[in-house]
Structures are given as C-alpha cells and as structure tokens.
N, C-alpha and C positions, 0 to 999 in steps of 0.2 A: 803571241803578240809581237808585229814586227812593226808596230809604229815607230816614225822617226820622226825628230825635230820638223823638217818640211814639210811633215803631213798636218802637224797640229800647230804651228808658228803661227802667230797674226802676223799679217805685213803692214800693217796701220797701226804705228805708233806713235806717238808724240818725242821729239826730240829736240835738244838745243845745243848753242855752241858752248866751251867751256869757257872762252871770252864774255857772253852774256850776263847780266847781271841777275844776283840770285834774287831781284824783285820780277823781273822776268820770267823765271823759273817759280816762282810763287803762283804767280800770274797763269802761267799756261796748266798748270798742276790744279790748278780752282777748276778754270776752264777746261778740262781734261774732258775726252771722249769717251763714252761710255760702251762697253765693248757689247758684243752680242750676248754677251752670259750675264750681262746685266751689271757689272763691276767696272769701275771709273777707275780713270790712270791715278795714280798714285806716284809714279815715278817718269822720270823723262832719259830718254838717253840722250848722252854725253859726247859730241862729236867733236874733234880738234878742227885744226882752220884746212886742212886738207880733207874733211869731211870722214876722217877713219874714227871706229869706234873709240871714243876716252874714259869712260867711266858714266855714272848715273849719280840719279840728285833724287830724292824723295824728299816726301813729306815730313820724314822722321829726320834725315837729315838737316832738313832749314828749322823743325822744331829743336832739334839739337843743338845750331850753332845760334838761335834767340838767345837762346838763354844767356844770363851771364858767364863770363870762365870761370869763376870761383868755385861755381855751382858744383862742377867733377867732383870737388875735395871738401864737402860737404857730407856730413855721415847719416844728418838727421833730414826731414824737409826742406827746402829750400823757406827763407822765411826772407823775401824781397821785399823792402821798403816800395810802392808803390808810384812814389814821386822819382823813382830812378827808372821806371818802365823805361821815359822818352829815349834815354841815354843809350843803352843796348840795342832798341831797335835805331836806334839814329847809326850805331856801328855797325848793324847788320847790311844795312841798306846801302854802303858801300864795296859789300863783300863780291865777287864776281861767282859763278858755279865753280870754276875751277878748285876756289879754297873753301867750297863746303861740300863738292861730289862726293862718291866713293871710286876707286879705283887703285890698284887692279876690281875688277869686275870678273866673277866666275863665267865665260861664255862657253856656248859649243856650236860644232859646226852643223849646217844643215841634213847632215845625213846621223846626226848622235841619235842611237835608240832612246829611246822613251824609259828605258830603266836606268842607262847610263843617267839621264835627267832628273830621276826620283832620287838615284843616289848621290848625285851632286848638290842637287836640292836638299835633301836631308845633312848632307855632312858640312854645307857652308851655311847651312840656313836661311837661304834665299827664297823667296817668291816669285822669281822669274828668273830669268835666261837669254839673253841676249842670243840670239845666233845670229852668227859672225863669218863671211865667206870673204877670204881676199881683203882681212882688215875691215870690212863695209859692216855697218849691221842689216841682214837682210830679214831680218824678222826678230818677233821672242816670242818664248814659251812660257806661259803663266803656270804658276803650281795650281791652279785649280782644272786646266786645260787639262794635265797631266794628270793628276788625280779624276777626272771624271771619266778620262781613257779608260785609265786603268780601271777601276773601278766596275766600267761598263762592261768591259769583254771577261771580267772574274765574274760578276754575274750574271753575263750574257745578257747585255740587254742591247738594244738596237739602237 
C-alpha cells in the first residue's frame, strides 16, 4: 500500500480567517459542503492574515466555548437557570475564531504515507488532517478517506 496524503487529500475545503468572528464560523459550518462520501464539513480551517495555515474551529469547539465557564468545574450535570441562556450567547457572539480555534493543529505534508496518517490520527485523536506544503494548507485528509483506503486494498476490493 503506497498511498500518500496527495493521492487521497480533498482540495475543497471550507476555510476562514482567524480575525473572523465565530458567528461567521458558525455560519459557514451550517452551511458547509458536502463532500463526495456523503459527509458535511464539520470543521473549517484556520488561516492568519498572510493566508498561512493557523489552526481549526469546529463544531465542538463553538459548542464548547457556548457554554458557560463554570460549567468545566461542575462534577454533576450542568443544571443552567434558563433565563441566563441570553447572557452567554450574548458573550459568545463577540468572541473572534481566533479565541475559540484549536491550535497547534496535527498536519502533514503532501507526500506523508497513508499509515504515517492512521498513526497520527490514532495517537492525537483527530478526524482529519490538514496537509500543509510551504506553510499553505493544500488539501486534508479525512479519517474516513483513510480508513476506506485502507480497508479497500486489505480486502482487495476496487
């Protein structure tokens, strides 16, 4: 098996800057492209003002920074008074991507084998991959991209 990131990378992704605000990033994450495998973007990449890779914003992270802060240091349920919803999303909504991204971000470059990527995947626990040539992101590799390779040529199927 000598696939490499290049061979199985989409180049159609959805991305933002990290100046943007994260209603923005809410916004294009709704709106998100649905890829040929039948799976909608869930996460956006993260570009600085010089258009180099900065990091990514998902869905989990904008559901993450909703929430109250208290919320972390909580052992049991969260048990939120209802009439304080407005107050949190009123804070949220001034937030930019920058202070709710993740970053550093695991990437690889366009030529990383396809097992270096399961094992990357497996040990940071990520769902994709940015690949990254010259600081630029020139594609990503989905975990499911990877897993259907792989998968395909252990069973031999076409």
């Amino acid at each position: 098996m000598k696939a490499t990131a290049r061979q199985i990378m989409t180049t159609q992704f959805d991305s933002i800057s990290e100046d943007a605000s994260v209603l923005e990033a809410a916004r294009l994450i709704l709106a998100g492209r649905v890829r040929e495998s039948g799976h909608k973007t869930v996460s956006l990449l993260v570009t600085n003002s010089t258009g180099e890779f900065a990091g990514m914003i998902s869905m989990l992270d904008i559901l993450y920074h909703i929430r109250p802060p208290f919320a972390d240091y909580l052992l049991e349920d969260l048990d939120i008074n209802l009439n304080e919803t407005p107050f949190y999303i009123e804070r949220f909504k001034g937030m930019s991507v920058h202070q709710v991204m993740n970053s550093p971000v695991p990437t690889i470059s366009p030529d990383a084998h396809i097992l270096k990527m399961a094992d990357l995947m497996a040990k940071k626990r990520v769902r994709n991959l940015p690949v990254v040539e010259d600081s630029r992101v020139v594609g990503i590799v989905y975990i499911s991209e990877v897993f259907n390779h792989m998968c395909r040529a252990w069973l031999d199927i076409s």
